[in-house]
Every structure is written in structure tokens, then in C-alpha cells.
Backbone as XML, in Angstrom:
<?xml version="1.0"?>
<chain id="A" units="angstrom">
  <residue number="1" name="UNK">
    <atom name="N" x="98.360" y="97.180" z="52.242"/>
    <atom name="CA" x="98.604" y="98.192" z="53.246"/>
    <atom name="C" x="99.227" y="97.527" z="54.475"/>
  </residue>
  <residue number="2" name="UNK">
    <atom name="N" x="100.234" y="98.649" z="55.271"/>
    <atom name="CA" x="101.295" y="97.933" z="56.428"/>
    <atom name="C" x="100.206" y="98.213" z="57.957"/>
  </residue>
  <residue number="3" name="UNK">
    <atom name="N" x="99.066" y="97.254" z="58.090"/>
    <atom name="CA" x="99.019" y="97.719" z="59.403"/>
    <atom name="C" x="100.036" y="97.324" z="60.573"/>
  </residue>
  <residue number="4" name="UNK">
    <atom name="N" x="100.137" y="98.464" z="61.234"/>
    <atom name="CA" x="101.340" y="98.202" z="62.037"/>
    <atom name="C" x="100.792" y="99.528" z="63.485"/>
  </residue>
  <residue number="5" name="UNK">
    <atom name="N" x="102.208" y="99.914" z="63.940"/>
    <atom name="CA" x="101.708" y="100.596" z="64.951"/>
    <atom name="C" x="101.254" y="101.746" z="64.238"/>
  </residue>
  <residue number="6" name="UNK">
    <atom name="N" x="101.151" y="102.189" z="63.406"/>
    <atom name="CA" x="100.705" y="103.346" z="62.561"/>
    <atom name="C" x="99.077" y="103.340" z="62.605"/>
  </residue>
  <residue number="7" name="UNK">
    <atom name="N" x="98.656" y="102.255" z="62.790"/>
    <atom name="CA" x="96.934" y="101.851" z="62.926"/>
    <atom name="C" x="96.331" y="102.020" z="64.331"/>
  </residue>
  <residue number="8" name="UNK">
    <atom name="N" x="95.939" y="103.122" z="64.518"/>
    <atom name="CA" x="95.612" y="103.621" z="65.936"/>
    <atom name="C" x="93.714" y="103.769" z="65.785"/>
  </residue>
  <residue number="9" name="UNK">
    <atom name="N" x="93.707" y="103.561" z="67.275"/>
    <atom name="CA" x="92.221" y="104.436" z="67.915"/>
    <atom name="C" x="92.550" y="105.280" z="68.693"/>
  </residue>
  <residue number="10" name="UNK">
    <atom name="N" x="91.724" y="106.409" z="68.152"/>
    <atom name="CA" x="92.053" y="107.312" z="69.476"/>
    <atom name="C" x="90.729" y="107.719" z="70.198"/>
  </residue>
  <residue number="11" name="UNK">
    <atom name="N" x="91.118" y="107.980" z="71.736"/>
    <atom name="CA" x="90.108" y="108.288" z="72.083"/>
    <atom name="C" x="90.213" y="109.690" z="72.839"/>
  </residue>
  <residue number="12" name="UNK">
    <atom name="N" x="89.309" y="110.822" z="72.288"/>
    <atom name="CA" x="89.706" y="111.801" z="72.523"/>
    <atom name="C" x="91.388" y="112.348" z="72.574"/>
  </residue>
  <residue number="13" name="UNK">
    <atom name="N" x="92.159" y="112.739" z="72.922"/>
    <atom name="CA" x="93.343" y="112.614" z="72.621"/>
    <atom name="C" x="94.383" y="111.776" z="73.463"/>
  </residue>
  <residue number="14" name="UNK">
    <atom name="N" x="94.261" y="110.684" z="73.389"/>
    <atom name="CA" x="94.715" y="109.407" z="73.986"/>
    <atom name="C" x="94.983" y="108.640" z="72.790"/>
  </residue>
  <residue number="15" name="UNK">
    <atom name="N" x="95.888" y="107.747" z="72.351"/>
    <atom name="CA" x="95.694" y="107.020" z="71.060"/>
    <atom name="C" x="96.424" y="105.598" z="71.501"/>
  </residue>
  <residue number="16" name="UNK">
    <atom name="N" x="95.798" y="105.027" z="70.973"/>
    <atom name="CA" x="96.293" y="103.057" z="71.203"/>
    <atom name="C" x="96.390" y="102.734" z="69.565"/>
  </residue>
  <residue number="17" name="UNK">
    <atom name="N" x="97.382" y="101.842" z="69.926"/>
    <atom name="CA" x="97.584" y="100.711" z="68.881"/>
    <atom name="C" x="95.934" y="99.898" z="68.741"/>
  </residue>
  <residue number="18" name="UNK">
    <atom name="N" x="95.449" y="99.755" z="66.966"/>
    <atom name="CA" x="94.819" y="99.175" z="67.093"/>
    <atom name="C" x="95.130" y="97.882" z="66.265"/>
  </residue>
  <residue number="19" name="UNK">
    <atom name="N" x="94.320" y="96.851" z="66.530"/>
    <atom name="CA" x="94.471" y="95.305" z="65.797"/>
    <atom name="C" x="93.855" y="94.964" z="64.689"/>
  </residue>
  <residue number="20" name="UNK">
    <atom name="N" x="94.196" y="95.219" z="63.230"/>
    <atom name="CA" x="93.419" y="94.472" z="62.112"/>
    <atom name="C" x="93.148" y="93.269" z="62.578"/>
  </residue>
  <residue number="21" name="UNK">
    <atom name="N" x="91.890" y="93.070" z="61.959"/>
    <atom name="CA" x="91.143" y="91.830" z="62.275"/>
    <atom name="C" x="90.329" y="91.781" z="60.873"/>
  </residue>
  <residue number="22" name="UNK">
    <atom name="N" x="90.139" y="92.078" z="60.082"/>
    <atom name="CA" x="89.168" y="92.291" z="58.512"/>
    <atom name="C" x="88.988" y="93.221" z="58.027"/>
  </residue>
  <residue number="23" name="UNK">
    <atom name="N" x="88.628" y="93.456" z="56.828"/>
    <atom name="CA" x="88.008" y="94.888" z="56.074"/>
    <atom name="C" x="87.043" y="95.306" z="57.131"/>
  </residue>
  <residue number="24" name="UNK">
    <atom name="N" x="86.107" y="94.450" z="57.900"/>
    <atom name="CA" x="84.936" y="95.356" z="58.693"/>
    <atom name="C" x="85.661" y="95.302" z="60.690"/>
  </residue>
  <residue number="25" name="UNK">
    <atom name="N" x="86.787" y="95.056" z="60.338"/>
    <atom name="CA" x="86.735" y="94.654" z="62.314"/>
    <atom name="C" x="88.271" y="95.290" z="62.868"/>
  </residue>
  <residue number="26" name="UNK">
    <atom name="N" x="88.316" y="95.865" z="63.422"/>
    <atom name="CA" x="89.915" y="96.142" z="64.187"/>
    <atom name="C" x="89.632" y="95.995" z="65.864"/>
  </residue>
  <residue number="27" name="UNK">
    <atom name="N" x="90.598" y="96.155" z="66.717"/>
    <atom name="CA" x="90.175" y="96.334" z="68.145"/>
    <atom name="C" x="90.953" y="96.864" z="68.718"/>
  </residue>
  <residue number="28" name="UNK">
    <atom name="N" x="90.959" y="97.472" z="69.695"/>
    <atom name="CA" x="91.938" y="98.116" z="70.047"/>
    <atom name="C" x="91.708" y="98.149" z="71.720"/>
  </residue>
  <residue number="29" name="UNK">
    <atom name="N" x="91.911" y="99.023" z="72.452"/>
    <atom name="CA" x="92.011" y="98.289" z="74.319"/>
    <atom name="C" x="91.981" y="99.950" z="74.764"/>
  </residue>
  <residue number="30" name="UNK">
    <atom name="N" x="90.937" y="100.200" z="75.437"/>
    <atom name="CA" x="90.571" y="101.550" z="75.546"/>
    <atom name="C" x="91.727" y="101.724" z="76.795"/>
  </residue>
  <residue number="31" name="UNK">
    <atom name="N" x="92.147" y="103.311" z="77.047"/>
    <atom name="CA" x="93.574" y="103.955" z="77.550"/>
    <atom name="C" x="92.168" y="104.266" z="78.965"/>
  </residue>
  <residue number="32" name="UNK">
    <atom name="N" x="93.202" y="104.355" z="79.910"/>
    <atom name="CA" x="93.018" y="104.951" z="81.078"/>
    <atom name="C" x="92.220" y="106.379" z="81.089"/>
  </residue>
  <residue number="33" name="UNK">
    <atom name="N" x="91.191" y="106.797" z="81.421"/>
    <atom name="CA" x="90.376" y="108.462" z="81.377"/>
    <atom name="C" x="89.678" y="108.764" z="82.702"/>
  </residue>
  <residue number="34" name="UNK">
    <atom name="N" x="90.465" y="110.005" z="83.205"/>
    <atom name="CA" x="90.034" y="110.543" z="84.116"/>
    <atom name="C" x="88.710" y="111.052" z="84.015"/>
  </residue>
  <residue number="35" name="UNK">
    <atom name="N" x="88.060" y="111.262" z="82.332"/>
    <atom name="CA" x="86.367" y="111.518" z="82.465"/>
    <atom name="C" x="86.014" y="110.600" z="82.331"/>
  </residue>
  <residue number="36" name="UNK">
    <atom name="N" x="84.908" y="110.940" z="83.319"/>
    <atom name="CA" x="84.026" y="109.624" z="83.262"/>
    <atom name="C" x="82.448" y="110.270" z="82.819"/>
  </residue>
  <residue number="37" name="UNK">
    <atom name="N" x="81.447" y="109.764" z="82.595"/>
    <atom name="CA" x="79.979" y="109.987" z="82.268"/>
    <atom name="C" x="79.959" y="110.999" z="81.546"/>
  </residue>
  <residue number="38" name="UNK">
    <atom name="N" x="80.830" y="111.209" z="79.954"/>
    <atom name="CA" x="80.288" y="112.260" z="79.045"/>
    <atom name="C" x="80.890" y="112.048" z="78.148"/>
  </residue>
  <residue number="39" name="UNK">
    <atom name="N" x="80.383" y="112.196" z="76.669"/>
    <atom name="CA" x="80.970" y="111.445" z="75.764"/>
    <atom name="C" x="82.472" y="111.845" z="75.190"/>
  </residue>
  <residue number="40" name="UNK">
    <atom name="N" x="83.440" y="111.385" z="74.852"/>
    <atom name="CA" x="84.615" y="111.349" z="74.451"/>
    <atom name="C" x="84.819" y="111.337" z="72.708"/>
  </residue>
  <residue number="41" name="UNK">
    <atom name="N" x="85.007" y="112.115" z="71.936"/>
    <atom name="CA" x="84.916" y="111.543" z="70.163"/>
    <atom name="C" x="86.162" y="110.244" z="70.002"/>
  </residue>
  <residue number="42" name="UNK">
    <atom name="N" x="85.367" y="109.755" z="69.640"/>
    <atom name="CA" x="86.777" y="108.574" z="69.253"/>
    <atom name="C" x="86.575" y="108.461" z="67.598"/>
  </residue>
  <residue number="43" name="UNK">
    <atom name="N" x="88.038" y="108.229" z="67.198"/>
    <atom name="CA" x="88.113" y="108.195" z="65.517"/>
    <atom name="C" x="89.508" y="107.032" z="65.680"/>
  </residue>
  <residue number="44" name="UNK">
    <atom name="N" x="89.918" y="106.633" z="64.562"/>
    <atom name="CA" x="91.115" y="105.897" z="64.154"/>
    <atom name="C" x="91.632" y="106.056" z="63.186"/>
  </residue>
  <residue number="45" name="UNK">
    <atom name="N" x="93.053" y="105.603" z="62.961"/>
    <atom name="CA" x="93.883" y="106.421" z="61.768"/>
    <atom name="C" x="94.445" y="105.384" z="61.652"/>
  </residue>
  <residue number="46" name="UNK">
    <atom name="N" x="94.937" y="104.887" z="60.013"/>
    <atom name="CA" x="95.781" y="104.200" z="59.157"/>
    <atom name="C" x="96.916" y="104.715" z="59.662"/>
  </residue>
  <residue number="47" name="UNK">
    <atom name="N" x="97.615" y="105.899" z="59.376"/>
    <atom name="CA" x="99.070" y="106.534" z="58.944"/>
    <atom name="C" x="99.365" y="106.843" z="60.651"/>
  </residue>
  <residue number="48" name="UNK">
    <atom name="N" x="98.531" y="107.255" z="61.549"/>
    <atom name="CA" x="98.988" y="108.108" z="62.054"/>
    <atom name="C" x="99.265" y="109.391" z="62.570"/>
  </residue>
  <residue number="49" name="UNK">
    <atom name="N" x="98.516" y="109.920" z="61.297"/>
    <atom name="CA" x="98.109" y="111.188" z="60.523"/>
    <atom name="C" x="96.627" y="112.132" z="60.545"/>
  </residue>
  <residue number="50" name="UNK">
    <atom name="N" x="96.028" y="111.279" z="59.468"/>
    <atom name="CA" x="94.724" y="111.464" z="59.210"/>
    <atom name="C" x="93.955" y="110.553" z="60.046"/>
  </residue>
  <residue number="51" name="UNK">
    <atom name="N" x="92.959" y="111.131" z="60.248"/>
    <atom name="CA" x="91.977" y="110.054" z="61.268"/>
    <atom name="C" x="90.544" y="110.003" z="60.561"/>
  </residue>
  <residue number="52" name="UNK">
    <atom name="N" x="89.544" y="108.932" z="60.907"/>
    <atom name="CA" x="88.146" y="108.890" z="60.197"/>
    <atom name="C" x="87.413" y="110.349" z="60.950"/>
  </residue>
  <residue number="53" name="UNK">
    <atom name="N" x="86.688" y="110.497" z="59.961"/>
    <atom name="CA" x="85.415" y="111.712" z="60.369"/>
    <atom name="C" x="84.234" y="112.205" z="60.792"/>
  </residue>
  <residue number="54" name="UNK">
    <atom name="N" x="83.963" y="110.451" z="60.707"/>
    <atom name="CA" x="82.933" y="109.988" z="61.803"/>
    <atom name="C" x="82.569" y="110.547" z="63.060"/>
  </residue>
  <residue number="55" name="UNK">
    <atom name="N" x="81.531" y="111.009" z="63.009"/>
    <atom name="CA" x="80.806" y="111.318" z="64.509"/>
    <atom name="C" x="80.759" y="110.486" z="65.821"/>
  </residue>
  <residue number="56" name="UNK">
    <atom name="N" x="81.915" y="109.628" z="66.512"/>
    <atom name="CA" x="81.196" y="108.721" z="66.991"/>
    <atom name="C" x="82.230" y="108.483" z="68.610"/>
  </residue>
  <residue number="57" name="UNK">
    <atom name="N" x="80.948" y="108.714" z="69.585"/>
    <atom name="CA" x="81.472" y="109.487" z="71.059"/>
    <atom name="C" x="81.878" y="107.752" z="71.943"/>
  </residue>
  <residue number="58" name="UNK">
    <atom name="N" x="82.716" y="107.982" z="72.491"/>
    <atom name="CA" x="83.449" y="106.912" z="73.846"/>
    <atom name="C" x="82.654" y="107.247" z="74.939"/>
  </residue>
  <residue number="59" name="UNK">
    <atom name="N" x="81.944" y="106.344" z="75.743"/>
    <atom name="CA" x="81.937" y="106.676" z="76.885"/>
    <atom name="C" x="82.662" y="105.807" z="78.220"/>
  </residue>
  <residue number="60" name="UNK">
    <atom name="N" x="83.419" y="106.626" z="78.923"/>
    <atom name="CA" x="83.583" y="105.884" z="80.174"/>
    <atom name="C" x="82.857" y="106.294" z="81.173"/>
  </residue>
  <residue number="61" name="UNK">
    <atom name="N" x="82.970" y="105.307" z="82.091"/>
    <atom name="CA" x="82.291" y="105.194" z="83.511"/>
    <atom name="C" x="82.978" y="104.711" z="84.371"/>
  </residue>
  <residue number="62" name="UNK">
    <atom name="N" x="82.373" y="104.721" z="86.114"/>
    <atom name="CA" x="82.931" y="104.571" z="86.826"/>
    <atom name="C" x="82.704" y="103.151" z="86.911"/>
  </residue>
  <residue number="63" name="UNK">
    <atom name="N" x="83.395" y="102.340" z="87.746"/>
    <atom name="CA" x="83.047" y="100.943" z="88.181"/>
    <atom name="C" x="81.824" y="101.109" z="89.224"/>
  </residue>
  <residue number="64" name="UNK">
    <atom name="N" x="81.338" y="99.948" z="88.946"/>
    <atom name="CA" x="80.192" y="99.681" z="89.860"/>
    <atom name="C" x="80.542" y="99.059" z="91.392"/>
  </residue>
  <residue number="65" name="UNK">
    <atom name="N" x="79.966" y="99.653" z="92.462"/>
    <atom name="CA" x="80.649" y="99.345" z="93.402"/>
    <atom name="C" x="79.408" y="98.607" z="94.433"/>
  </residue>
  <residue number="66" name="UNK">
    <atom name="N" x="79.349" y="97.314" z="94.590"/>
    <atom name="CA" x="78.637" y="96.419" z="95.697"/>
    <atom name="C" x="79.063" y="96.731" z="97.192"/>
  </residue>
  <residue number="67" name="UNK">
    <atom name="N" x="78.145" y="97.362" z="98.159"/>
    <atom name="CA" x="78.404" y="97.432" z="99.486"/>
    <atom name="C" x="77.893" y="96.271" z="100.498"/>
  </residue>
  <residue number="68" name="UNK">
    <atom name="N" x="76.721" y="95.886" z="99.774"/>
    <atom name="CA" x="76.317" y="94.787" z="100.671"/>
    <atom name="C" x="75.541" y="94.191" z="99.367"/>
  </residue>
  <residue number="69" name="UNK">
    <atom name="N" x="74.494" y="93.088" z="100.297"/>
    <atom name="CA" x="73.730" y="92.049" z="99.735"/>
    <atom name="C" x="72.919" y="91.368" z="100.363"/>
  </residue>
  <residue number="70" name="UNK">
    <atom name="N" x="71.608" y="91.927" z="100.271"/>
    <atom name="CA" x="70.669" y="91.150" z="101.328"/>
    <atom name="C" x="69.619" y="90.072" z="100.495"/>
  </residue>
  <residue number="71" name="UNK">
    <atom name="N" x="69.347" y="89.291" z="101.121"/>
    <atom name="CA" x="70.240" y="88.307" z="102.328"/>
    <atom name="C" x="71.340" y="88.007" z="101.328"/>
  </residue>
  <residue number="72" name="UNK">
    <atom name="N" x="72.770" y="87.959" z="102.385"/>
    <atom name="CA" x="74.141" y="87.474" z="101.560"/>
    <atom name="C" x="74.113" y="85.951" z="101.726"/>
  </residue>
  <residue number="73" name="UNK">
    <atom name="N" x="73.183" y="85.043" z="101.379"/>
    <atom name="CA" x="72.721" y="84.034" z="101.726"/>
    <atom name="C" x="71.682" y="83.308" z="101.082"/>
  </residue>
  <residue number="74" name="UNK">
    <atom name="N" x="71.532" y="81.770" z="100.557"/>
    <atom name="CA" x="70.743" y="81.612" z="99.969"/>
    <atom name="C" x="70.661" y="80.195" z="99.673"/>
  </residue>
  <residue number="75" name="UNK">
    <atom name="N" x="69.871" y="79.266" z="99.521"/>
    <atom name="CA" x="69.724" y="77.577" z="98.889"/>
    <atom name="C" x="70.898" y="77.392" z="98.024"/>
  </residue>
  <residue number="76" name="UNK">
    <atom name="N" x="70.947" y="76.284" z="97.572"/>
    <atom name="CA" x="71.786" y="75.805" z="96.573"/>
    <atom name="C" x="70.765" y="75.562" z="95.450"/>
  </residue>
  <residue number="77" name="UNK">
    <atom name="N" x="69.872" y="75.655" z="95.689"/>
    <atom name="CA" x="69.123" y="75.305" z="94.291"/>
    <atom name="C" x="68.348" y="77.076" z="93.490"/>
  </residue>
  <residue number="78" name="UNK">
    <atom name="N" x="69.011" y="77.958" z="94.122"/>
    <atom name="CA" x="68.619" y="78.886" z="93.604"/>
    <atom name="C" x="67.642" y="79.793" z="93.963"/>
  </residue>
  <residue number="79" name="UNK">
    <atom name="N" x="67.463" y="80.776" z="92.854"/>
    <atom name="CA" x="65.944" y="81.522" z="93.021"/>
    <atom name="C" x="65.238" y="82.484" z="93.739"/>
  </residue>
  <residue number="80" name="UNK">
    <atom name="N" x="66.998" y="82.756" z="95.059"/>
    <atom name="CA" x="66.376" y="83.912" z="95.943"/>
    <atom name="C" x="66.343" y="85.385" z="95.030"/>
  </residue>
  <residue number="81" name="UNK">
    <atom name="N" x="65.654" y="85.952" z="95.209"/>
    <atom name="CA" x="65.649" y="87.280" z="95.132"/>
    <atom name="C" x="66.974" y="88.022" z="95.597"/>
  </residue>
  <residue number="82" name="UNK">
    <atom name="N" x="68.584" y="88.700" z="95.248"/>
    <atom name="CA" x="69.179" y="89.524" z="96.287"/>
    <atom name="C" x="69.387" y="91.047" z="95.363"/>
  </residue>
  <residue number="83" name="UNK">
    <atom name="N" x="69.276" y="91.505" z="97.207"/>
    <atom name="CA" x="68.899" y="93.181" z="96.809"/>
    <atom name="C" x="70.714" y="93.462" z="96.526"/>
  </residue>
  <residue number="84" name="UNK">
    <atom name="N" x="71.073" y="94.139" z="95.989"/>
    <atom name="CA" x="72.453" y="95.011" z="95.835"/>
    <atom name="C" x="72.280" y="96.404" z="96.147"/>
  </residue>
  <residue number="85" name="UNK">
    <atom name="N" x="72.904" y="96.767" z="97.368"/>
    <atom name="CA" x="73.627" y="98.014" z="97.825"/>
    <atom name="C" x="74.776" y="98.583" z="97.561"/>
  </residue>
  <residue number="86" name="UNK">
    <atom name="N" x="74.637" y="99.811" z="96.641"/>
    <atom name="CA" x="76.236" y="100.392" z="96.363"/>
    <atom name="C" x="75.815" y="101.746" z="95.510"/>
  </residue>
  <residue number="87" name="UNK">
    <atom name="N" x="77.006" y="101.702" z="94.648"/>
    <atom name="CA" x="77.081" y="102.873" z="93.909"/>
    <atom name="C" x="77.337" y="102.894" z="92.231"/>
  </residue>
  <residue number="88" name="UNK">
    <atom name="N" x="77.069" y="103.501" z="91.367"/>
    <atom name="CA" x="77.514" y="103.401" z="89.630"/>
    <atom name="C" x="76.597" y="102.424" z="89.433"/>
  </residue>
  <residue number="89" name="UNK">
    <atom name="N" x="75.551" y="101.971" z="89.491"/>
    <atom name="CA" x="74.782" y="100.669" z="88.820"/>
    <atom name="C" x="74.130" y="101.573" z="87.878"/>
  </residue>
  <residue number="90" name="UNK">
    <atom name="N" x="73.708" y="102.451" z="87.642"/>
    <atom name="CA" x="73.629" y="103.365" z="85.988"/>
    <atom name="C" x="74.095" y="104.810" z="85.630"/>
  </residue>
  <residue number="91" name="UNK">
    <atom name="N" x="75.224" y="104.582" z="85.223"/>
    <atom name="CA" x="76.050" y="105.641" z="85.508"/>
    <atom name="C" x="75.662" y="106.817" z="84.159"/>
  </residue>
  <residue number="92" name="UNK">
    <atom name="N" x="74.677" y="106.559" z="83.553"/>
    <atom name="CA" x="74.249" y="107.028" z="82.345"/>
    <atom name="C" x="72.654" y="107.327" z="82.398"/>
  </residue>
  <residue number="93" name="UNK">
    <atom name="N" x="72.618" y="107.856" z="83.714"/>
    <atom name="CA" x="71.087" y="107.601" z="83.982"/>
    <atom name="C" x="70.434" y="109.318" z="83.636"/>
  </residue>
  <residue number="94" name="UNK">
    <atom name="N" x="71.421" y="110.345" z="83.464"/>
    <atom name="CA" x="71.039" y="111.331" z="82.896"/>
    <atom name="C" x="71.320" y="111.696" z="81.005"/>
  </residue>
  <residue number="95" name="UNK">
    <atom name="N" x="71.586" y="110.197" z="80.575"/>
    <atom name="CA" x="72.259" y="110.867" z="79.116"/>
    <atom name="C" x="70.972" y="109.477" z="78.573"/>
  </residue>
  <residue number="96" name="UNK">
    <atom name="N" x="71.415" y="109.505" z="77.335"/>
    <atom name="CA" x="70.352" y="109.336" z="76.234"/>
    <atom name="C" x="70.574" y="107.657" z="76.230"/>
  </residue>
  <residue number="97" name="UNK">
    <atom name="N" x="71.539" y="107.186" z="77.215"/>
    <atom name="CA" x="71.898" y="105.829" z="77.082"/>
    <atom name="C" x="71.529" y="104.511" z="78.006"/>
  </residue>
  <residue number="98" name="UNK">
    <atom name="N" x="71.104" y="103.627" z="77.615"/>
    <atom name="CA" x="70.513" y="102.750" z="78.475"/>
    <atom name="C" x="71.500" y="101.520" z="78.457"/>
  </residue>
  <residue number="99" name="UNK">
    <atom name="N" x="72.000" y="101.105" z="79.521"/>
    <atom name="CA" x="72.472" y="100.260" z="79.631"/>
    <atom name="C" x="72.303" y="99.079" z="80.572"/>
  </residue>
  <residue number="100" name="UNK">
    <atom name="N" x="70.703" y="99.291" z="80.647"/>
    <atom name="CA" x="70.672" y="98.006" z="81.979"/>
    <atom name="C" x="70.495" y="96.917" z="81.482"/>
  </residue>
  <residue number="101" name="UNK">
    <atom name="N" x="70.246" y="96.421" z="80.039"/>
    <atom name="CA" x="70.182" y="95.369" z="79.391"/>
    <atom name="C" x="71.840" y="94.786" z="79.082"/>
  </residue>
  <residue number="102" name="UNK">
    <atom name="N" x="72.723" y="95.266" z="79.458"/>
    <atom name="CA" x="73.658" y="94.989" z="79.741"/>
    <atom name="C" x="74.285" y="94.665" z="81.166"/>
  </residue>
  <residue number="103" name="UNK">
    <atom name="N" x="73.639" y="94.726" z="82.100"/>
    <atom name="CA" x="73.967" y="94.417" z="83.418"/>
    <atom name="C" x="73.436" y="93.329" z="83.892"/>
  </residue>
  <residue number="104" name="UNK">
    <atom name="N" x="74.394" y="92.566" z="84.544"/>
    <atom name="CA" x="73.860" y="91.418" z="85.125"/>
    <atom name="C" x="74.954" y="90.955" z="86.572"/>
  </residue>
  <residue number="105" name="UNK">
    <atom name="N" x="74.211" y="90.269" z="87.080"/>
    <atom name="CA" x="75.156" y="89.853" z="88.472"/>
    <atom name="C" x="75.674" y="88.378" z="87.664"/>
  </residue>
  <residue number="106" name="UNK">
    <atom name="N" x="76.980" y="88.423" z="88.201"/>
    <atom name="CA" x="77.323" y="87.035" z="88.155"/>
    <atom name="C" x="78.048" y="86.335" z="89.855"/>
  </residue>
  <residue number="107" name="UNK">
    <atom name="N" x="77.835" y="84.899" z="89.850"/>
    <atom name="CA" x="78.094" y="84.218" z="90.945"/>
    <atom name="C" x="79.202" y="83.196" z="90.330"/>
  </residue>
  <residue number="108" name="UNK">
    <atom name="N" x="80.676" y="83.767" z="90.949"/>
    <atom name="CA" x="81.665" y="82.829" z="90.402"/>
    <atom name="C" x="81.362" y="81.884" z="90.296"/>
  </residue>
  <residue number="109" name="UNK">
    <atom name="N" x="82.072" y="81.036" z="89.405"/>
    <atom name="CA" x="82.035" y="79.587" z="89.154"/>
    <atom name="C" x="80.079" y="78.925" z="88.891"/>
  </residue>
  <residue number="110" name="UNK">
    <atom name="N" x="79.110" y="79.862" z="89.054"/>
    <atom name="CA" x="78.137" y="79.252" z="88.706"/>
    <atom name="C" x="76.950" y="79.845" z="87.397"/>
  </residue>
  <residue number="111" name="UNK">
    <atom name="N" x="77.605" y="81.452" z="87.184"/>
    <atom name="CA" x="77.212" y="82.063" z="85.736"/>
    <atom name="C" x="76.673" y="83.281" z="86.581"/>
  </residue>
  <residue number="112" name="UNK">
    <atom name="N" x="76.178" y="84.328" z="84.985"/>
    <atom name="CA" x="75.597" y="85.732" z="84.833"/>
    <atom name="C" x="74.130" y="85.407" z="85.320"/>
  </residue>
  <residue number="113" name="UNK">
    <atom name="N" x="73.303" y="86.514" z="85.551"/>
    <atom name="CA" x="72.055" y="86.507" z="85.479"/>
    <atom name="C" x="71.690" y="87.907" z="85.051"/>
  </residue>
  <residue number="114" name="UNK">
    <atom name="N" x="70.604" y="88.379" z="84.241"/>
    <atom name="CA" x="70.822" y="89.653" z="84.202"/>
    <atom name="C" x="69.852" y="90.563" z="85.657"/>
  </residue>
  <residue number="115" name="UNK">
    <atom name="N" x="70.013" y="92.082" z="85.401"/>
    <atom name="CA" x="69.635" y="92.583" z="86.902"/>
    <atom name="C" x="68.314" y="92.927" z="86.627"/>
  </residue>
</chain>
């Protein structure tokens, strides 16, 4: 089979080129969506044509937005406690989805931590 640009994801009706990668793996680079916090159906198609029939929803969200950071300040050896002030830190906090095991602060150049 020719995967080529004919091998799409779509998401809701948005569609990208997607990337064979194996019988179990493709990838593809999610499109720009003005919705945000509700699920989207996403499917993918060989031809172009026909798409899978799969039940299975996209979600986007907004970016998470840092206003401050108390104290914005701290040792070099670590270990303070800092609070984060802002907005979107669970943007899924009314739907069935948990994602804070996915969140973490990171400090350039010195790694993630989770929140």
C-alpha cells in the first residue's frame, strides 16, 4: 500500500497528512481549533475517502497561562515550595478527564517536576 498524502487524520473536519511509522503507529501534527474544552471525533483515512469508525474524541485546550510566582526566588540547591498564579492549569476540570498527572513545572536548563 502507497502511504502518501492520501494517509490523513482528521480531526473533526480539519484533516492533516499523517506519517506511517508501523502496522500499529502513524502520527500526524494536530491543525489549529478554535474549540477548545469539548471533545472533537477524530478518525483517519488510507485513500482519502473512507475513514476508521472508531469512536474516538480530540481534545483541545487552552494554553496554560503563569501570572506570577511566589516567591519568584529560591536556593540553588532546591526544594522551595512555588505557588503558580494564572489561568488553564485544568482545563478539563468539568469533563471525565484528568490530567494533572501530566502536568509538571519545568525550570529551563535544570528539568520537569511534576505539580
Amino acid at each position: 500500500m502507497n502511504f502518501d498524502e492520501n494517509t490523513r487524520c482528521n480531526f473533526g473536519s480539519k484533516s492533516v497528512i499523517a506519517h506511517f511509522i508501523s502496522n500499529n503507529y502513524m502520527t500526524c501534527i494536530s491543525p489549529f481549533s478554535d474549540v477548545v474544552e469539548k471533545p472533537i471525533p477524530f478518525s483517519v483515512s488510507l485513500n482519502k475517502q473512507q475513514n476508521s469508525r472508531d469512536k474516538i474524541d480530540f481534545w483541545y485546550y487552552n494554553w496554560p497561562e503563569v501570572v506570577e510566582l511566589v516567591p519568584n526566588y529560591g536556593p540553588d540547591s532546591g526544594g522551595n515550595k512555588v505557588l503558580l498564579k494564572g489561568n488553564n492549569f485544568n482545563p478539563f476540570v468539568a469533563e471525565d478527564i484528568n490530567n494533572l498527572n501530566d502536568t509538571f513545572c519545568e525550570f529551563e536548563g535544570i528539568g520537569k517536576v511534576p505539580v
